[in-house]
HTML snippet that shows the backbone in 3Dmol.js (N, CA, C, O; Angstrom):
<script src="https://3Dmol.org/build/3Dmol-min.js"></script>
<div id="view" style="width:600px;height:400px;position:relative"></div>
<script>
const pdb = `
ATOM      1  N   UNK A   1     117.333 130.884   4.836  1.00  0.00           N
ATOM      2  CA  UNK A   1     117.815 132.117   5.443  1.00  0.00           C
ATOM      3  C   UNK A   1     118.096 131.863   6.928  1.00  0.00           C
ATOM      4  O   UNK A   1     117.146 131.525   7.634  1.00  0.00           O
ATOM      5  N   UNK A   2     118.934 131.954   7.295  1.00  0.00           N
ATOM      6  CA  UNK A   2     119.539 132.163   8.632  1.00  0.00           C
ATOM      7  C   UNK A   2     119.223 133.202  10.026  1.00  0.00           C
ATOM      8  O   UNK A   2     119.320 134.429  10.025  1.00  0.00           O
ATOM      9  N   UNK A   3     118.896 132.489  10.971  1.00  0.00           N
ATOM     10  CA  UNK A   3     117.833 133.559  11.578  1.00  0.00           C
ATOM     11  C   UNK A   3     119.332 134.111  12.240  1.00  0.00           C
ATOM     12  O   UNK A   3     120.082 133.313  12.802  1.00  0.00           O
ATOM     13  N   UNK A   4     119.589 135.204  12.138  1.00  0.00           N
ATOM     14  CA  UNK A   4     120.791 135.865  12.745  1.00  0.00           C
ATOM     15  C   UNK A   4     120.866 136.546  13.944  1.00  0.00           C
ATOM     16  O   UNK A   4     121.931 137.072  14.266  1.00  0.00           O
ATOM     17  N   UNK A   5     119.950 136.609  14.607  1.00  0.00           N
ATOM     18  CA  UNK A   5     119.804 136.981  15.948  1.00  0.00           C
ATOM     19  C   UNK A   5     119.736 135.603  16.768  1.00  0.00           C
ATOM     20  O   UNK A   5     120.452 135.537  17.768  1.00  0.00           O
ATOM     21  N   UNK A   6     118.987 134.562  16.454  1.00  0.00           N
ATOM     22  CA  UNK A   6     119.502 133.358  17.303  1.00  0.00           C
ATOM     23  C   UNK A   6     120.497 133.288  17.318  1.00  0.00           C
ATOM     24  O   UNK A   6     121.272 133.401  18.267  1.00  0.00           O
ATOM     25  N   UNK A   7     120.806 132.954  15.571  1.00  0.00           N
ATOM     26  CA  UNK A   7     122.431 132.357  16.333  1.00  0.00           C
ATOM     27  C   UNK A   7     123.264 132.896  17.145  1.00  0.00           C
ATOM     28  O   UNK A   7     123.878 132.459  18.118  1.00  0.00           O
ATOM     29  N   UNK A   8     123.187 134.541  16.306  1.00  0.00           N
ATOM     30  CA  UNK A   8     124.483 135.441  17.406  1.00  0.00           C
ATOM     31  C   UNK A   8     124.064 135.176  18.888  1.00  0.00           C
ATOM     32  O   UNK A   8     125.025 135.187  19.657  1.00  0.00           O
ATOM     33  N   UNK A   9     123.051 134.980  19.368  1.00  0.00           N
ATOM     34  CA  UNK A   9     122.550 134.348  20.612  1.00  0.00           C
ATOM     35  C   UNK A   9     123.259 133.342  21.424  1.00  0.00           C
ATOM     36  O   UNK A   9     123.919 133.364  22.463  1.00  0.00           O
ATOM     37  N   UNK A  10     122.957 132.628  20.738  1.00  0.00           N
ATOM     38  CA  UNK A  10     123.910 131.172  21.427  1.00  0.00           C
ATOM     39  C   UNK A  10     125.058 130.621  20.867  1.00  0.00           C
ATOM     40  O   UNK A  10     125.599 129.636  21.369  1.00  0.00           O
ATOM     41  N   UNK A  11     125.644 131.399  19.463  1.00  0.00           N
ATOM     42  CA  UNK A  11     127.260 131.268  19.336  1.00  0.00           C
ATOM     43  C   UNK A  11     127.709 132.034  20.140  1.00  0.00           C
ATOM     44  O   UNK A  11     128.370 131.606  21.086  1.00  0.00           O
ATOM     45  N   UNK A  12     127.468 133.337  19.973  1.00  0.00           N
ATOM     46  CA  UNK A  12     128.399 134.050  21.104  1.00  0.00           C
ATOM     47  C   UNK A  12     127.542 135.114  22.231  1.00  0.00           C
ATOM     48  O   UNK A  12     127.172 136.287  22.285  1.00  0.00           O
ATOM     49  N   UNK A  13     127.507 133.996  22.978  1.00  0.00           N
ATOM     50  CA  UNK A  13     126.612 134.494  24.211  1.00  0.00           C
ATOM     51  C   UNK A  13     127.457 135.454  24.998  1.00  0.00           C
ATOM     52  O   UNK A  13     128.602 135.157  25.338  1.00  0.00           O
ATOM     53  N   UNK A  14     126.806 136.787  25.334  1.00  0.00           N
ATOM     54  CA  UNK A  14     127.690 137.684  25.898  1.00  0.00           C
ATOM     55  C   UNK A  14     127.848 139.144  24.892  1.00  0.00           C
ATOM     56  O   UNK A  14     127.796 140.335  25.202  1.00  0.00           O
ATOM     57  N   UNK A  15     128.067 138.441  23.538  1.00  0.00           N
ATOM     58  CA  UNK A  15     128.944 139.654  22.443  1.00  0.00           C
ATOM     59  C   UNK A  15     127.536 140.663  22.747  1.00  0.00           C
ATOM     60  O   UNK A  15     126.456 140.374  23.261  1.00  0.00           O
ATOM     61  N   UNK A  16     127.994 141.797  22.261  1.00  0.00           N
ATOM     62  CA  UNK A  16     127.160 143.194  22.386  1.00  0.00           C
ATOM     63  C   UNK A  16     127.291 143.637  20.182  1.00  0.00           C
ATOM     64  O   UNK A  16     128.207 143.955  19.424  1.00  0.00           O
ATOM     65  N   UNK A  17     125.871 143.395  20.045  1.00  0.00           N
ATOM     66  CA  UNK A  17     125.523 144.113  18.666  1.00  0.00           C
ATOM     67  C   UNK A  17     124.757 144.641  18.971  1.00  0.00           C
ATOM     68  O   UNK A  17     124.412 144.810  20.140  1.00  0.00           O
ATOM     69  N   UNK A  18     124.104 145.193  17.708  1.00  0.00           N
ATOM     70  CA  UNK A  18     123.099 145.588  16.901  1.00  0.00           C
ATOM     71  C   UNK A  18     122.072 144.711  15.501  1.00  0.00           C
ATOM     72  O   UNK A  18     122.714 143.882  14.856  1.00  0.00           O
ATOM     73  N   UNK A  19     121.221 144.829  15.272  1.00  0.00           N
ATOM     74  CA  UNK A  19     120.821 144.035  13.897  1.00  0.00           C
ATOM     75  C   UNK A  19     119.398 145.366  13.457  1.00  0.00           C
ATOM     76  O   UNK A  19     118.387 145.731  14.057  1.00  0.00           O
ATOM     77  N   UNK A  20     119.930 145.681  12.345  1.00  0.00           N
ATOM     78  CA  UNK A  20     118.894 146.555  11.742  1.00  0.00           C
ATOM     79  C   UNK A  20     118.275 145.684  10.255  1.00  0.00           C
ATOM     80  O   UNK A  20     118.665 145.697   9.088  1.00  0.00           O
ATOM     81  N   UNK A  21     117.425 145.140  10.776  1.00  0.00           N
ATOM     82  CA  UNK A  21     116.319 144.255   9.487  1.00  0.00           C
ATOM     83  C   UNK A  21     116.841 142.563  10.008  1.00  0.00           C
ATOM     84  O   UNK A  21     117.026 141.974  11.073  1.00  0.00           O
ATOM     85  N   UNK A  22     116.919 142.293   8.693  1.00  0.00           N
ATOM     86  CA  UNK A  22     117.062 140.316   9.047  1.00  0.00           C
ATOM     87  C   UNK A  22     118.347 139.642   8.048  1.00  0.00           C
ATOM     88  O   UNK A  22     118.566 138.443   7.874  1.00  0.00           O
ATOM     89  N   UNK A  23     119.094 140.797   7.472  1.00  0.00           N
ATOM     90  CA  UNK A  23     120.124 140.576   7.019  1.00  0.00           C
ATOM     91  C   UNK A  23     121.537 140.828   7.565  1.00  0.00           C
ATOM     92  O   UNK A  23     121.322 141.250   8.701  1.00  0.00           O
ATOM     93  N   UNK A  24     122.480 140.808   7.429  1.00  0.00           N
ATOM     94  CA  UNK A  24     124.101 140.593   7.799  1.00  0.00           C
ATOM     95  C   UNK A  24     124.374 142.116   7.551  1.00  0.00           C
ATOM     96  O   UNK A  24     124.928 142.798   8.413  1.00  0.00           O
ATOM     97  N   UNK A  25     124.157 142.390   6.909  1.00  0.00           N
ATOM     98  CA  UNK A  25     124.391 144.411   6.104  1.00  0.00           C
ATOM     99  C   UNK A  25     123.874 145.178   7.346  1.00  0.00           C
ATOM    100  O   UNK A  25     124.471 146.247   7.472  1.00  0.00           O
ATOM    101  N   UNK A  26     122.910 144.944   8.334  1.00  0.00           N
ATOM    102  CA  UNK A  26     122.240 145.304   9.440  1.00  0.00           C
ATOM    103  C   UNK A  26     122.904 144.674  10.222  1.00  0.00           C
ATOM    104  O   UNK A  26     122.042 144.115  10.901  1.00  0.00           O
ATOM    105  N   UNK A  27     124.031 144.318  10.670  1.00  0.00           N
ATOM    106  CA  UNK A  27     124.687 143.675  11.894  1.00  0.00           C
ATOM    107  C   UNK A  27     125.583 144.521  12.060  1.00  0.00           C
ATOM    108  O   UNK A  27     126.407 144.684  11.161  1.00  0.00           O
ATOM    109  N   UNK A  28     125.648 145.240  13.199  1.00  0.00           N
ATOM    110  CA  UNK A  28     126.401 145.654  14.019  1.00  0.00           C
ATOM    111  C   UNK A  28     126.906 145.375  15.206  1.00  0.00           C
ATOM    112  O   UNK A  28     126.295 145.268  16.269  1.00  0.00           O
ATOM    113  N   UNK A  29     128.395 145.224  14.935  1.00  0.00           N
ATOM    114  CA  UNK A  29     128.679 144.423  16.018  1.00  0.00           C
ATOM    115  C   UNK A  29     129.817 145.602  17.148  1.00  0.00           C
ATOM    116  O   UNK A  29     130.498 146.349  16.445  1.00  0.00           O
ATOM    117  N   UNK A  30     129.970 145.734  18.210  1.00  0.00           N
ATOM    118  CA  UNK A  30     130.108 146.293  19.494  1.00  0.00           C
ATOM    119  C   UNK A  30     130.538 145.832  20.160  1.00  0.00           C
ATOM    120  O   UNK A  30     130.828 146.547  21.119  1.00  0.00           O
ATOM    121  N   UNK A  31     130.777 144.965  20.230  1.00  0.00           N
ATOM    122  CA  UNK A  31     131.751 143.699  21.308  1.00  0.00           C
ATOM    123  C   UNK A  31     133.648 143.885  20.939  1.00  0.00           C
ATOM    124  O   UNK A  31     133.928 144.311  19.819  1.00  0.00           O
ATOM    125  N   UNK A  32     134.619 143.607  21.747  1.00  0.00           N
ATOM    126  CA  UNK A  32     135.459 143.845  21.087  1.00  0.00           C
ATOM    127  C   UNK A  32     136.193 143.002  20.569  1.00  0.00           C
ATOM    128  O   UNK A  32     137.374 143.096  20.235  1.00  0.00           O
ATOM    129  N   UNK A  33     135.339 141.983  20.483  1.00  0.00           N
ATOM    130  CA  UNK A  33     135.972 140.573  19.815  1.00  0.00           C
ATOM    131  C   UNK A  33     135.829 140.918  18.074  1.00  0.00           C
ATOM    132  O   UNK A  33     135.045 141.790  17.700  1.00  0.00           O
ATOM    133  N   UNK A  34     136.633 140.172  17.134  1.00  0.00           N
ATOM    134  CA  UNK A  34     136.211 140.236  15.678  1.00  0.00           C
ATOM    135  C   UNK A  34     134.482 140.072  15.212  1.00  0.00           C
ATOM    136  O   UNK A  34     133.883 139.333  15.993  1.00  0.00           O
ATOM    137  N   UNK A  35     133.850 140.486  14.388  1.00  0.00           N
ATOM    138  CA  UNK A  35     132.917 140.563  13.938  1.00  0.00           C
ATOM    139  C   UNK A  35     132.921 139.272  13.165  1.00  0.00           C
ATOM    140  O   UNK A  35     133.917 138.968  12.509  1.00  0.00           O
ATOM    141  N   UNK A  36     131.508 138.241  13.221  1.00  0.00           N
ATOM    142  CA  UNK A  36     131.699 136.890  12.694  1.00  0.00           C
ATOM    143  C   UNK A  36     131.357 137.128  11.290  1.00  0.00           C
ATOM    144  O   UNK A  36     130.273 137.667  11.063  1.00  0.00           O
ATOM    145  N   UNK A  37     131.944 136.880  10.538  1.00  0.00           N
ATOM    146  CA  UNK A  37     131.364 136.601   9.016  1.00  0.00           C
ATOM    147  C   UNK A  37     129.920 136.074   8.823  1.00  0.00           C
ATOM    148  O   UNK A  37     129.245 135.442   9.636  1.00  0.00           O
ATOM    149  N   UNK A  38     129.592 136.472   7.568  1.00  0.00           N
ATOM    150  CA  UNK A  38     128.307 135.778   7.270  1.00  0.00           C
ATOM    151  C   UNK A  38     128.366 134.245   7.014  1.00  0.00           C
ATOM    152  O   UNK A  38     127.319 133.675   7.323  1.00  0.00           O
ATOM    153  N   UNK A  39     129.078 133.666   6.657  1.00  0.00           N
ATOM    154  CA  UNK A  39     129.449 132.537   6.644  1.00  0.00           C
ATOM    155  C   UNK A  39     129.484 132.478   7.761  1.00  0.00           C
ATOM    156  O   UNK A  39     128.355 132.137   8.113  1.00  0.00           O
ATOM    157  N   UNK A  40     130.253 132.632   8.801  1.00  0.00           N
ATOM    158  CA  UNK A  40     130.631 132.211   9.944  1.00  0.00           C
ATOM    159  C   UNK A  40     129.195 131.847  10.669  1.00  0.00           C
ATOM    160  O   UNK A  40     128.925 130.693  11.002  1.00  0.00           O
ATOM    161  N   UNK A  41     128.183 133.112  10.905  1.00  0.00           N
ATOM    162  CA  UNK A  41     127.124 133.029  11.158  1.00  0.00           C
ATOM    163  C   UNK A  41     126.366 131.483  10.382  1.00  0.00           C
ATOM    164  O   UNK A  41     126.133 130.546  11.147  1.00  0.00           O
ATOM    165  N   UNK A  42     126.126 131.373   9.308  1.00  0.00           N
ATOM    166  CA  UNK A  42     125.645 130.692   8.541  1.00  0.00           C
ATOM    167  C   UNK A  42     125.783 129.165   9.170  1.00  0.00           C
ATOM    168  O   UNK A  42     124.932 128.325   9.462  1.00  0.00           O
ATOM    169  N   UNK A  43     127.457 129.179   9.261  1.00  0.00           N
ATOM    170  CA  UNK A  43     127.350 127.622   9.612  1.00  0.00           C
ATOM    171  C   UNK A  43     127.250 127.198  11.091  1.00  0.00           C
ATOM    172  O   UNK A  43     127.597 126.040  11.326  1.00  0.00           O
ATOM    173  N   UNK A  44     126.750 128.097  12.320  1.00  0.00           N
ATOM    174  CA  UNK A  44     126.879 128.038  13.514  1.00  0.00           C
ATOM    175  C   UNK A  44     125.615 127.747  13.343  1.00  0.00           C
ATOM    176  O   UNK A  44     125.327 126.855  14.140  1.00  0.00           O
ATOM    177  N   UNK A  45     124.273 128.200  12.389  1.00  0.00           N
ATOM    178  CA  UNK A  45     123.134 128.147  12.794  1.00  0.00           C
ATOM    179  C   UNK A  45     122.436 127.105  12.891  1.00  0.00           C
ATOM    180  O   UNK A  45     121.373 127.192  13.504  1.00  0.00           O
ATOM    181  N   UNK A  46     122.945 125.506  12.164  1.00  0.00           N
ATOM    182  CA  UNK A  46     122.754 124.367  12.734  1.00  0.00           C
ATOM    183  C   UNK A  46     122.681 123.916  14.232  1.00  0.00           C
ATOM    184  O   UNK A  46     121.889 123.397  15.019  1.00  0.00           O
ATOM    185  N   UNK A  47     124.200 124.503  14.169  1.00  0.00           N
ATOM    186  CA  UNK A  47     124.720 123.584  15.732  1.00  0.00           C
ATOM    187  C   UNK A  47     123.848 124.585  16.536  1.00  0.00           C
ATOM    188  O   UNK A  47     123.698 124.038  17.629  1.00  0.00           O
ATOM    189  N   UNK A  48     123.106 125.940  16.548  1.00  0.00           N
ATOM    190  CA  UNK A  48     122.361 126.630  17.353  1.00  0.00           C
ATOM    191  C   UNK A  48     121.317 126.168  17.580  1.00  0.00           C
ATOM    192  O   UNK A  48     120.837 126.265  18.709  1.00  0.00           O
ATOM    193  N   UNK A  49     120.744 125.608  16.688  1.00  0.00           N
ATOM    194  CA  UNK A  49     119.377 124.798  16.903  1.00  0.00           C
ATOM    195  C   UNK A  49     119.332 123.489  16.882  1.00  0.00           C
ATOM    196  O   UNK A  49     118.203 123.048  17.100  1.00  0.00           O
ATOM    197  N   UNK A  50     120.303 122.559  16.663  1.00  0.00           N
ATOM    198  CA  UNK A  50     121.136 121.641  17.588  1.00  0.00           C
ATOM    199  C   UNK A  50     120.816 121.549  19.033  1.00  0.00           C
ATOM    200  O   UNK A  50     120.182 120.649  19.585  1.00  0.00           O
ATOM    201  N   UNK A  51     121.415 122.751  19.643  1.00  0.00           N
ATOM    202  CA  UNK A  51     121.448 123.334  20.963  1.00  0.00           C
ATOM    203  C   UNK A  51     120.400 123.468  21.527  1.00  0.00           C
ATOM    204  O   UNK A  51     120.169 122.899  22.594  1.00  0.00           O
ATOM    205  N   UNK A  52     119.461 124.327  20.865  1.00  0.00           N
ATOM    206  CA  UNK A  52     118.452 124.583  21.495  1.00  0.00           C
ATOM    207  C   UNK A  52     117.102 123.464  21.584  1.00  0.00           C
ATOM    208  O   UNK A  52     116.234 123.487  22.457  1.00  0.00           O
ATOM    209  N   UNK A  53     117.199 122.432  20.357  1.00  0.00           N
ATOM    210  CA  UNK A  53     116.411 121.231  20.523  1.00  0.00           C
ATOM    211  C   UNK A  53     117.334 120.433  21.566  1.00  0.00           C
ATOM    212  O   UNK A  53     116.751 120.318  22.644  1.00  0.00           O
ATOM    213  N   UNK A  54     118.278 120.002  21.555  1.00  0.00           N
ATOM    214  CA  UNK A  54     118.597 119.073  22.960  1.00  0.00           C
ATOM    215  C   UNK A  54     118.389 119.414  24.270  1.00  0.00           C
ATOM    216  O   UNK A  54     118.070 118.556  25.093  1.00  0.00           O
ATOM    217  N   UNK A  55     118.630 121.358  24.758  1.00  0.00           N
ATOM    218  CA  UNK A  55     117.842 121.937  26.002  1.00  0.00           C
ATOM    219  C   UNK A  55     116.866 121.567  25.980  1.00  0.00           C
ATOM    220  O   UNK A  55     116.556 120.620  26.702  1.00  0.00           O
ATOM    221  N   UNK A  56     115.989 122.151  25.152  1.00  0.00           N
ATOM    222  CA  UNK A  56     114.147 121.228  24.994  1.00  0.00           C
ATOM    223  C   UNK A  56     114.239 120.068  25.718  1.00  0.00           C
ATOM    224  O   UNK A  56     113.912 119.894  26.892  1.00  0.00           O
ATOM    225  N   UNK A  57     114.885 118.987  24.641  1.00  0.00           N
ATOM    226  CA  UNK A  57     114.310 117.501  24.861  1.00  0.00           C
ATOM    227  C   UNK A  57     114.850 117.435  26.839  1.00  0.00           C
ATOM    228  O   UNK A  57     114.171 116.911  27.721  1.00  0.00           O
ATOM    229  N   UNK A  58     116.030 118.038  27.007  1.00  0.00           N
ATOM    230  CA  UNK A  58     116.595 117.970  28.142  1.00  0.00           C
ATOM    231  C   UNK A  58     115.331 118.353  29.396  1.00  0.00           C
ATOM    232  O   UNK A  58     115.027 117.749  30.425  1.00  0.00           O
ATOM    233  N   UNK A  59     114.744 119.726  28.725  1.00  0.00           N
ATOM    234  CA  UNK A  59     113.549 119.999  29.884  1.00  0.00           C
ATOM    235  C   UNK A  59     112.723 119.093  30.099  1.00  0.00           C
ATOM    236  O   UNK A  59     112.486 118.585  31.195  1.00  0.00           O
ATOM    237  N   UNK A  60     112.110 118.768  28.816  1.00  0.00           N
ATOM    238  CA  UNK A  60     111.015 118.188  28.710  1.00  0.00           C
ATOM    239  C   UNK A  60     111.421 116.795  29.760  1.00  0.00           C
ATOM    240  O   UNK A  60     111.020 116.469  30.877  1.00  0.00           O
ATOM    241  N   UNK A  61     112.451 116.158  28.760  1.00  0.00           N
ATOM    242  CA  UNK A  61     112.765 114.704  30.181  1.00  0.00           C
ATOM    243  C   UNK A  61     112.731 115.032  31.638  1.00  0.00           C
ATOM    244  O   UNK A  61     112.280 114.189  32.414  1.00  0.00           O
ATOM    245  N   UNK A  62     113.179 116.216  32.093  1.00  0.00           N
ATOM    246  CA  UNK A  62     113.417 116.801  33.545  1.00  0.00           C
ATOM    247  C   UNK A  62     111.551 116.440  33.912  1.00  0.00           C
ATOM    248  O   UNK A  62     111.044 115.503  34.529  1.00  0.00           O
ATOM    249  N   UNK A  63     110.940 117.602  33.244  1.00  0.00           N
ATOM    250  CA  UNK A  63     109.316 117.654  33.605  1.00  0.00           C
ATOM    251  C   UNK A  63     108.648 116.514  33.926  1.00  0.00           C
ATOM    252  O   UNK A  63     107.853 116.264  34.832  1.00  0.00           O
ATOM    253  N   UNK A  64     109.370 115.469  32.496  1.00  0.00           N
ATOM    254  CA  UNK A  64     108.323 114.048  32.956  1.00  0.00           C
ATOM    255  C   UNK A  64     108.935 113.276  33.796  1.00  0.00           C
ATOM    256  O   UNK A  64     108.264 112.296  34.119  1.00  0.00           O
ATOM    257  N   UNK A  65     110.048 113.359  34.311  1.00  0.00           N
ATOM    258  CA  UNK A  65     110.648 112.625  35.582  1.00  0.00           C
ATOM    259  C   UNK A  65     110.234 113.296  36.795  1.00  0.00           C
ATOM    260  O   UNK A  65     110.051 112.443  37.663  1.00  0.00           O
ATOM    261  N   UNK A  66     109.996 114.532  37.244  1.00  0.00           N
ATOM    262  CA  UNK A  66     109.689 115.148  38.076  1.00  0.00           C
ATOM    263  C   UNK A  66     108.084 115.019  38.611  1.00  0.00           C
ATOM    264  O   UNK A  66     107.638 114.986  39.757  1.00  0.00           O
ATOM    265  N   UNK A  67     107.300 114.949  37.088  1.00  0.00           N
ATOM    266  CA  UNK A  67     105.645 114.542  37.187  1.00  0.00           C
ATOM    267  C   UNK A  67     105.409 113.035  37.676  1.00  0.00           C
ATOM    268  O   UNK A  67     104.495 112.578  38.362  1.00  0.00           O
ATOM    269  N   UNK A  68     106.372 112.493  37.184  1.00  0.00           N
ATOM    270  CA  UNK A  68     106.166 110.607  37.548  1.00  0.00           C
ATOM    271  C   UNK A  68     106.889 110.703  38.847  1.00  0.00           C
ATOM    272  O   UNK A  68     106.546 109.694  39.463  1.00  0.00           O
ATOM    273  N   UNK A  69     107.570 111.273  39.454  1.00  0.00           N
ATOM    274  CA  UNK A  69     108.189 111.150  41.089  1.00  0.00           C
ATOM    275  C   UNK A  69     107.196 111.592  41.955  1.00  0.00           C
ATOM    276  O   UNK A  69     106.823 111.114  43.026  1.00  0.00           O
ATOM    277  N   UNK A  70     106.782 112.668  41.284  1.00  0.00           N
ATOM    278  CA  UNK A  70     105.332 113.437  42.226  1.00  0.00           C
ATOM    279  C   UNK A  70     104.151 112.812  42.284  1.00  0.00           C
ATOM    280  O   UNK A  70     103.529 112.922  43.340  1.00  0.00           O
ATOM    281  N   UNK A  71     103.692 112.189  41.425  1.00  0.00           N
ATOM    282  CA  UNK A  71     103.067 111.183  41.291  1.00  0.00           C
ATOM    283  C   UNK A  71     103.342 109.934  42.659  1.00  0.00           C
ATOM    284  O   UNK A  71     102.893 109.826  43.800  1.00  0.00           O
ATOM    285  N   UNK A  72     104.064 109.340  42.037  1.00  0.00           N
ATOM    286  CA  UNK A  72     104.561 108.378  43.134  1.00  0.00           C
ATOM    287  C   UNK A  72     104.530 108.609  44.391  1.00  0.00           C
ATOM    288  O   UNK A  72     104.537 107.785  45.306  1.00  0.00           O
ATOM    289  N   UNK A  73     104.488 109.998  44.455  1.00  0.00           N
ATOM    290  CA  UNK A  73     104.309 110.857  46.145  1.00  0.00           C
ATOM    291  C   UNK A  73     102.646 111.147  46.581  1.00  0.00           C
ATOM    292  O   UNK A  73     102.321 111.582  47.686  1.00  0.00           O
ATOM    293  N   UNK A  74     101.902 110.889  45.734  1.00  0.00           N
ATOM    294  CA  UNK A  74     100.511 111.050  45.612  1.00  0.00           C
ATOM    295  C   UNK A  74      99.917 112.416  44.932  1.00  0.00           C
ATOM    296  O   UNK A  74      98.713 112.430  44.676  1.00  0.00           O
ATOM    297  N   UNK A  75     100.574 113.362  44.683  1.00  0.00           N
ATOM    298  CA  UNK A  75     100.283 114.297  43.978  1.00  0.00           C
ATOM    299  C   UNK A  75      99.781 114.501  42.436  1.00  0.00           C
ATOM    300  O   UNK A  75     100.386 114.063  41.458  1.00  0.00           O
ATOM    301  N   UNK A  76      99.049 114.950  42.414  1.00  0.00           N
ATOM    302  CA  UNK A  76      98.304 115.221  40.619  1.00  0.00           C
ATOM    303  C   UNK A  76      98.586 116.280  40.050  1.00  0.00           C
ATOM    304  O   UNK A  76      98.753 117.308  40.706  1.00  0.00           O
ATOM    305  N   UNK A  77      98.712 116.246  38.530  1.00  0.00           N
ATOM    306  CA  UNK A  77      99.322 117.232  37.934  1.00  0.00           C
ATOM    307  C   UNK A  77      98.798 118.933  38.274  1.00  0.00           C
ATOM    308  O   UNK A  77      99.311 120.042  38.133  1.00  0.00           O
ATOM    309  N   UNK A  78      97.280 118.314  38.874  1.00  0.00           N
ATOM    310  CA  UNK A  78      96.707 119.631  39.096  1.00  0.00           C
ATOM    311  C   UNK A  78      97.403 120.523  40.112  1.00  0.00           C
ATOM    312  O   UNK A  78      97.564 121.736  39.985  1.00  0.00           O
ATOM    313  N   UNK A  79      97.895 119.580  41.399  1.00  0.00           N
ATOM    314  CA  UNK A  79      98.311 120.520  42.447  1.00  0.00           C
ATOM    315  C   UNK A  79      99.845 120.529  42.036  1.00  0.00           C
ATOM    316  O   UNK A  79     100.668 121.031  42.802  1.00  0.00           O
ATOM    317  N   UNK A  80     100.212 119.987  40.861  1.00  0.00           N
ATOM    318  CA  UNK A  80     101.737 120.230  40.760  1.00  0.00           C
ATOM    319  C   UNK A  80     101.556 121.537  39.468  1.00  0.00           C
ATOM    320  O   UNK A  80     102.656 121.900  39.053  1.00  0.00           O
ATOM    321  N   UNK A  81     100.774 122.006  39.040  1.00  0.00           N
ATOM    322  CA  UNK A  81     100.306 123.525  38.162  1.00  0.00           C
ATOM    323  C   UNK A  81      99.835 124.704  39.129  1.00  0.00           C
ATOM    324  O   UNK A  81      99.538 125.842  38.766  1.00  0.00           O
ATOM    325  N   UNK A  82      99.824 124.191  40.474  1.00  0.00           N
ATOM    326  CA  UNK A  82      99.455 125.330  41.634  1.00  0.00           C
ATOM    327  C   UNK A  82     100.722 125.308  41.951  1.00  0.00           C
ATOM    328  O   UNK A  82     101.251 126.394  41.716  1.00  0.00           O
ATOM    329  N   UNK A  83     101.369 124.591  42.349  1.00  0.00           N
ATOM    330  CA  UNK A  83     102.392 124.285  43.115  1.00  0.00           C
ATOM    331  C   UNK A  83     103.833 125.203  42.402  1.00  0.00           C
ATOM    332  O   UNK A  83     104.580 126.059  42.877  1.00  0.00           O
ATOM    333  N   UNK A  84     103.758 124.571  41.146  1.00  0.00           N
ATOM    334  CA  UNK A  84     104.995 124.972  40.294  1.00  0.00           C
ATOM    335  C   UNK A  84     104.408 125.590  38.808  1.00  0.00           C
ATOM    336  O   UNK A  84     104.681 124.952  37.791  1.00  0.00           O
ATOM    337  N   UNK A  85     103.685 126.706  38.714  1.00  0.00           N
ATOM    338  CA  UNK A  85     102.870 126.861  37.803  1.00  0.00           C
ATOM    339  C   UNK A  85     103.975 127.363  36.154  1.00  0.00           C
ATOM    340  O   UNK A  85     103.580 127.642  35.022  1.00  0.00           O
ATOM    341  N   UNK A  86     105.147 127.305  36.618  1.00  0.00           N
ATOM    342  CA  UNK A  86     106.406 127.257  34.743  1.00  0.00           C
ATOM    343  C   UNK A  86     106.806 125.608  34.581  1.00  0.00           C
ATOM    344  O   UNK A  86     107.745 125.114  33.955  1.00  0.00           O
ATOM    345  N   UNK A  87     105.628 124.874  35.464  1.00  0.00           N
ATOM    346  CA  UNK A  87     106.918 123.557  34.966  1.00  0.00           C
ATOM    347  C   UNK A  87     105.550 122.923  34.311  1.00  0.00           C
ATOM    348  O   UNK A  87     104.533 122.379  34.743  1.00  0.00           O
ATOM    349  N   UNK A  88     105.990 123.228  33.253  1.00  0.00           N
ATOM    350  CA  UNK A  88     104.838 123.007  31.716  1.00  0.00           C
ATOM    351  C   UNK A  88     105.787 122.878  31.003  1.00  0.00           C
ATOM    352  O   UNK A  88     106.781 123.602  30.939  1.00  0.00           O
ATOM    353  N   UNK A  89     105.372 121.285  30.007  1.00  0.00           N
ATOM    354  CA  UNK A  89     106.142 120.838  28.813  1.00  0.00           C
ATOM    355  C   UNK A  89     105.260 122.198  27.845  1.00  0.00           C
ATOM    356  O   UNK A  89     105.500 122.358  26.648  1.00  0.00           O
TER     357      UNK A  89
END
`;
const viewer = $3Dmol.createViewer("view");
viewer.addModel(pdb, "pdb");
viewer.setStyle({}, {cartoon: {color: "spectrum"}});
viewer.zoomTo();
viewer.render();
</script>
C-alpha cells in the first residue's frame, strides 16, 4: 500500500489537497494543476523514498564530516550537543 501523503509530498511539493483516510477515494485535490492518478501516485512512491533515503544518507555524511572537523579543532561531541543541539544522526 502506498503511503499517499508522502508521496503527494515530495512528487508534488507545493500542490494544495486534502486526504480523508489512507486511500485515493479520500484524495482531494485543490491545486489547479490535474489531479495525479492512482497509478500515477503509485509509481512516484519509489522514487519518493528514493529521495528521502539519499537526503538521509546526505545528512548523515554532512554530521560525520562536521563531527570529525570539530574534532580535529579539539572539540567533543559533548560541547558540539550544547553547541548545535539538531545536529544528531
Amino acid at each position: 500500500m502506498t503511503n499517499i501523503s508522502f508521496t503527494l509530498t515530495h512528487s508534488h511539493p507545493g500542490a494544495e489537497w486534502t486526504l480523508d483516510g489512507d486511500d485515493y477515494d479520500g484524495l482531494t485535490w485543490l491545486s489547479d494543476t490535474p489531479k495525479p492518478t492512482e497509478q500515477e501516485i503509485n509509481d512516484a512512491y519509489p522514487l519518493a523514498v528514493a529521495a528521502k533515503e539519499t537526503t538521509e544518507a546526505n545528512r548523515l555524511a554532512t554530521i560525520t564530516a562536521a563531527r570529525a572537523h570539530a574534532a580535529s579543532l579539539g572539540f567533543t561531541d559533548a560541547m558540539l550537543a550544547v553547541m548545535y543541539p539538531n545536529l544528531t544522526p
